[in-house]
C-alpha positions in Angstrom: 0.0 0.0 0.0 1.4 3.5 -1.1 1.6 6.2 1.7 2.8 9.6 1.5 3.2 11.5 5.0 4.0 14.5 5.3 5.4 16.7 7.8 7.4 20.0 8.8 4.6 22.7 8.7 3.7 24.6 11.1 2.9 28.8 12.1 6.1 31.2 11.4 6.1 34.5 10.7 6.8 36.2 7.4 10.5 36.0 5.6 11.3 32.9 8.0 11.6 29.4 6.9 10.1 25.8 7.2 11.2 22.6 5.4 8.5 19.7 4.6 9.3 16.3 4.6 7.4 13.6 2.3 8.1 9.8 3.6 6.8 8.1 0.9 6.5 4.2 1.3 4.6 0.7 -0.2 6.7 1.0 -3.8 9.5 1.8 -5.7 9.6 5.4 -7.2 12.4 5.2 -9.3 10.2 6.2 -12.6 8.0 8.8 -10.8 8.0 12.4 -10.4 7.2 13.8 -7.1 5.4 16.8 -6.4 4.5 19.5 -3.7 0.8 21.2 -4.3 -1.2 23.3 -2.0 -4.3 24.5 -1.6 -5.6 27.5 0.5 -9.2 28.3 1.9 -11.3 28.9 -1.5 -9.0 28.2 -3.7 -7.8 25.5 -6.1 -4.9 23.3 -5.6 -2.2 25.0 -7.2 1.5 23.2 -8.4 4.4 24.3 -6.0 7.3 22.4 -7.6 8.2 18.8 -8.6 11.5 16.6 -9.0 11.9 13.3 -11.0 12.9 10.5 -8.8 15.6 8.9 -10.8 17.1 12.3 -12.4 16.5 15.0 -9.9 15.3 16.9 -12.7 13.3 20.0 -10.7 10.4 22.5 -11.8 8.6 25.5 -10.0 5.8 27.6 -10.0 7.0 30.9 -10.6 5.6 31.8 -7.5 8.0 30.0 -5.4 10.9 30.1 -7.9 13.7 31.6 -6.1 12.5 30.9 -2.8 11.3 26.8 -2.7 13.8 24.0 -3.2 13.1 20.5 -3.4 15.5 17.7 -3.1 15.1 13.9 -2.7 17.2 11.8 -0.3 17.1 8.3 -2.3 17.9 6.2 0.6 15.9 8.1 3.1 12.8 7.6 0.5 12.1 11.4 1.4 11.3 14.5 -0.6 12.1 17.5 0.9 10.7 21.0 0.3 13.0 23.9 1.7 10.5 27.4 1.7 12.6 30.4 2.6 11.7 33.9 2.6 7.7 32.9 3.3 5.0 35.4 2.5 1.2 35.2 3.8 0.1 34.8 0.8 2.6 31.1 1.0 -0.1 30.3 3.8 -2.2 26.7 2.5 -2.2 22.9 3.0 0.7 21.5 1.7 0.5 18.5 -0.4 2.7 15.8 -1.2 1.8 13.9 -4.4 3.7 11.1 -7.1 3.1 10.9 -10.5 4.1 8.3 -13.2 3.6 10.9 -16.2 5.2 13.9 -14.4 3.6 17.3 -15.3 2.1 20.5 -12.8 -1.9 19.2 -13.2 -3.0 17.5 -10.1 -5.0 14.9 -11.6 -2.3 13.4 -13.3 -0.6 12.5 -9.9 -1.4 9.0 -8.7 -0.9 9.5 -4.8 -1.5 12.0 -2.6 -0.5 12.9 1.4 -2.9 14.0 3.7 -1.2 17.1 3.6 0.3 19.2 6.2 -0.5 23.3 7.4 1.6 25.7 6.8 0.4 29.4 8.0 3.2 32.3 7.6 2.0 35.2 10.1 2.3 39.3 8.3 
């Protein structure tokens, strides 16, 4: 059985950081692409940035670019997503998702977390 878990959120206050951890479990990931969404109160789920599991290939939103990094620890079966310099407007659910056919559109992912808070304080 797949499971994603995520965790590292949590309340800080604007231009601080946070890093999220994705323990992902139940099968190999060597041909997916992991990703980070998030979703705030009224809003869609929107892309944050995704890494290929083999290549370490990464993409961002241009939103984040600049700010977000995300990495993979192979052995660890981890993704990581570093957010520095955090805005309000960074505040959502956090979302850690795989996908087999890569891309930013959340219905191509396959698995999903259960997500984790993240609220950045003006």
């Amino acid at each position: 059985q797949v499971q994603l878990v995520e965790s590292g959120g949590g309340l800080v206050q604007a231009g601080g950081s946070l890093r999220l951890s994705c323990a992902a479990s139940g099968r190999t990931f060597s041909t997916y692409t992991m990703g980070w969404f998030r979703q705030a109160p009224g809003k869609e789920r929107e892309f944050v940035a995704a890494i290929s599991w083999s290549f370490g290939t990464t993409y961002y939103a241009d939103s984040v670019k600049g700010r977000f990094t995300i990495s993979r620890d192979k052995v660890k079966n981890t993704v990581y997503l570093q957010m520095n310099s955090l805005k309000p407007e960074d505040t959502a659910v956090y979302y850690c998702a795989a996908t087999r056919v890569g891309g930013r559109a959340p219905e191509t992912y396959d698995y999903w977390g259960q997500g984790t808070q993240v609220t950045v304080s003006s």
